[in-house]
N, C-alpha and C positions, 0 to 999 in steps of 0.2 A: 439655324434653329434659334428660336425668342428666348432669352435666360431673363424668366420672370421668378419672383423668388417665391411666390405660391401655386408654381405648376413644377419648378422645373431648380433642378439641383446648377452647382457651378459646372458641373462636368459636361452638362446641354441634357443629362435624362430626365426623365419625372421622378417627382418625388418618390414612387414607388420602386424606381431602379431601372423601367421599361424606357424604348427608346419609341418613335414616333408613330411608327410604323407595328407595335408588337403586343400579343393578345395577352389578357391575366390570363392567369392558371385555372384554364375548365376543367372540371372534372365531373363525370355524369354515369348516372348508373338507370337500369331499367329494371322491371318487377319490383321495386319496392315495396309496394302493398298488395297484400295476396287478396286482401277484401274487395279489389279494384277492379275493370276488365282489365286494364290497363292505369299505369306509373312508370313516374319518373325521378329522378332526384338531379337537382343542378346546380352546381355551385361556378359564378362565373366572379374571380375574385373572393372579396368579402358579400357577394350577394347568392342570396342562396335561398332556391324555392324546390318545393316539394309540386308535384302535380298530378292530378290522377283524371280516369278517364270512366264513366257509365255509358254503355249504352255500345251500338245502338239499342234504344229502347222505344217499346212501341209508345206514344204517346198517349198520357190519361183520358178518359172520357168526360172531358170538364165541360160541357155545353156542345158549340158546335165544334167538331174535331177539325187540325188545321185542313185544308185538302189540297196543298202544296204536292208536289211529286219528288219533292226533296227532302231529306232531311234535315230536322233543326238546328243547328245549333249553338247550345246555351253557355256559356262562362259566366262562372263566379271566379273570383281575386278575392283574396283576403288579405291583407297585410296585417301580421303581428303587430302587437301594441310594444315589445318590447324587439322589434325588428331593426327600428330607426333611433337615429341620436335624441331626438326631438321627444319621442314615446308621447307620438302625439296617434291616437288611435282612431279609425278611418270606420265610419259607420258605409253597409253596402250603397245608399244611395248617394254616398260620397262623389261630389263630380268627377274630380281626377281618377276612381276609381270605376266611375261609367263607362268613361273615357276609354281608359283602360280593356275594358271589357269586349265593346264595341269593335275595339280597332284587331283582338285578337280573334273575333267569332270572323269578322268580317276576311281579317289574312286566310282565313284556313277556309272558308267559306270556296275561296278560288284553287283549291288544291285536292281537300277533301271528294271522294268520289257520294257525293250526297244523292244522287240519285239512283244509287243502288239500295236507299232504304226512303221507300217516300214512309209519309206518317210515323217517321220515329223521328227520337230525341238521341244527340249527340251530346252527354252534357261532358263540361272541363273542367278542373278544380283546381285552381290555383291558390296556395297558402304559401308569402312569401314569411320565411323565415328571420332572414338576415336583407339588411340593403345596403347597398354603397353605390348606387349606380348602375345603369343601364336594365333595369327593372322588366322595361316592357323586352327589350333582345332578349333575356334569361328567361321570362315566360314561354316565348314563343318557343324555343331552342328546347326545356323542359314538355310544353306542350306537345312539338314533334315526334320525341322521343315514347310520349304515354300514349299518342296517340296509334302509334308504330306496334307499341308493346300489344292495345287493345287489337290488333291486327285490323283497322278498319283503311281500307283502300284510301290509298293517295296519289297522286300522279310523281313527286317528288319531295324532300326534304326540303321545309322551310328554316333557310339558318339564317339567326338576323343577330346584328353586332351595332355598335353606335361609333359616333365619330364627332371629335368638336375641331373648332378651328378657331386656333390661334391668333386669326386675324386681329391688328390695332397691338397686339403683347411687343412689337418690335419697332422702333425706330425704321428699321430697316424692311421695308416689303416685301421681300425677295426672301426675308428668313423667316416670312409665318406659313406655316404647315399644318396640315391638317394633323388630327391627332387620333388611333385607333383606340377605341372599348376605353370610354373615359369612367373615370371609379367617381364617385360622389361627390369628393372635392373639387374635382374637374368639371362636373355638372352644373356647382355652381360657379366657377370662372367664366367658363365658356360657355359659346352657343353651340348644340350639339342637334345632331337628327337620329334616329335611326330607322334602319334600313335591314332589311330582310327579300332576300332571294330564296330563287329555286335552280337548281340546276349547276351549272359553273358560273351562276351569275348574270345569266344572260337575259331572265326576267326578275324584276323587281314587284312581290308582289305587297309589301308595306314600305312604306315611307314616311318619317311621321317628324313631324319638328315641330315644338315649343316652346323653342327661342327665335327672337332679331337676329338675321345674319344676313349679309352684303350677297344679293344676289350671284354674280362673281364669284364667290365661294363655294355654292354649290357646287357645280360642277366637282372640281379637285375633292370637296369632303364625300361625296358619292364615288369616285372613283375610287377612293382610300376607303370606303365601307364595304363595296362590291367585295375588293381583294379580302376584307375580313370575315365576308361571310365565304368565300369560299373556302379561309383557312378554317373555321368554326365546322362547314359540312364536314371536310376530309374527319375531324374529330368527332364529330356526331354519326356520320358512317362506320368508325372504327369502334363505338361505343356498339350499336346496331349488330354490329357483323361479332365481336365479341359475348354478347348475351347471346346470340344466335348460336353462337359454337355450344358456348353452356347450356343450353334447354338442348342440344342435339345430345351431347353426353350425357345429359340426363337421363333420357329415354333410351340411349344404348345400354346403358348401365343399370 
């Protein structure tokens, strides 16, 4: 393992005490906004988004109506102005926040069951809270979860987690490692991707990288991603099957 002195303590862990291989502290709740069909709350680390879900809703009569047999759907992102170190505040035509938007309508676009609502709108609401990294995995993983609560058909849980790699931090080859669910400072050391599955991993249906990295790399930092988003599902199932108990006691009671 690389002992750099801005990733990585003398003992070989990261700054934050985790070792190569091991996920911050998710924590995720569903129903949080009763105004909503569907929410979520997601805290992965120090990043933390709220998400909610409309619809499906039939779409307005604004000119000529789409006449698609699927339905649409829309994401907004927000990021708070007092979210990031910087309080540097992202108006919505913001590239990186297009970006952004784009890449989660499009993930859910291959999961969501859209053709059981043609001429509606699917919309998603992302208000990221707090950041420290891995921005777009916390959306998605908060988006599954609101989108679940709205009870609209999916084929499976998309759980996605990010990964950087260490490559060039060592002298020695053989001791650079991939690195799982990199927090903000790590974001900016490393080149990082993320990566989002369905299933136990066996289809990948986001991939996204906006860093330089040695082809070569790939490989190992996907395989070190796959393994975190199936530890992320088993937690996002257990979040699922938990609120599931609570709305049943509800109505027994």
């Amino acid at each position: 393992m690389p002992l750099d002195s801005s990733i990585y303590t003398l003992s070989g862990l990261r700054l934050d005490g985790r070792r190569w291989n091991e996920l911050r502290r998710l924590h995720a709740q569903m129903g949080t906004q009763a105004a909503a069909d569907g929410s979520a709350y997601v805290e992965m680390g120090n990043t933390k988004i709220i998400c909610t879900v409309d619809g499906p809703q039939e779409q307005r009569r604004t000119g000529m109506r789409d006449q698609g047999n699927e339905a649409k759907i829309e994401v907004e992102l927000g990021l708070a102005g007092f979210s990031g170190v910087d309080r540097k505040r992202r108006a919505r035509n913001d590239k990186r926040v297009q970006e952004l938007q784009h890449t989660i309508a499009t993930t859910f676009a291959t999961t969501l069951f859209t053709h059981l609502y043609p001429h509606s709108t699917i919309s998603i609401h992302l208000h990221v809270l707090s950041q420290d990294g891995s921005i777009l995995a916390a959306a998605l993983n908060a988006a599954t979860l609101a989108l679940i609560d709205a009870g609209i058909p999916m084929s499976d849980y998309i759980a996605a987690c990010t990964v950087g790699s260490t490559a060039g931090m060592s002298e020695k080859e053989e001791e650079s490692d991939p690195v799982l669910d990199v927090n903000g400072l790590e974001e900016n050391e490393l080149p990082f991707l993320t990566v989002g599955s369905t299933g136990d991993g066996d289809r990948v249906n986001c991939l996204v990288m906006e860093t330089k990295c040695q082809v070569a790399r790939l490989e190992g930092m996907l395989s070190v991603g796959l393994d975190g988003c199936r530890q992320i599902r088993g937690i996002l199932d257990g979040v699922v099957r938990a609120h599931g108990r609570k709305l049943l006691q509800g109505k027994v009671s």
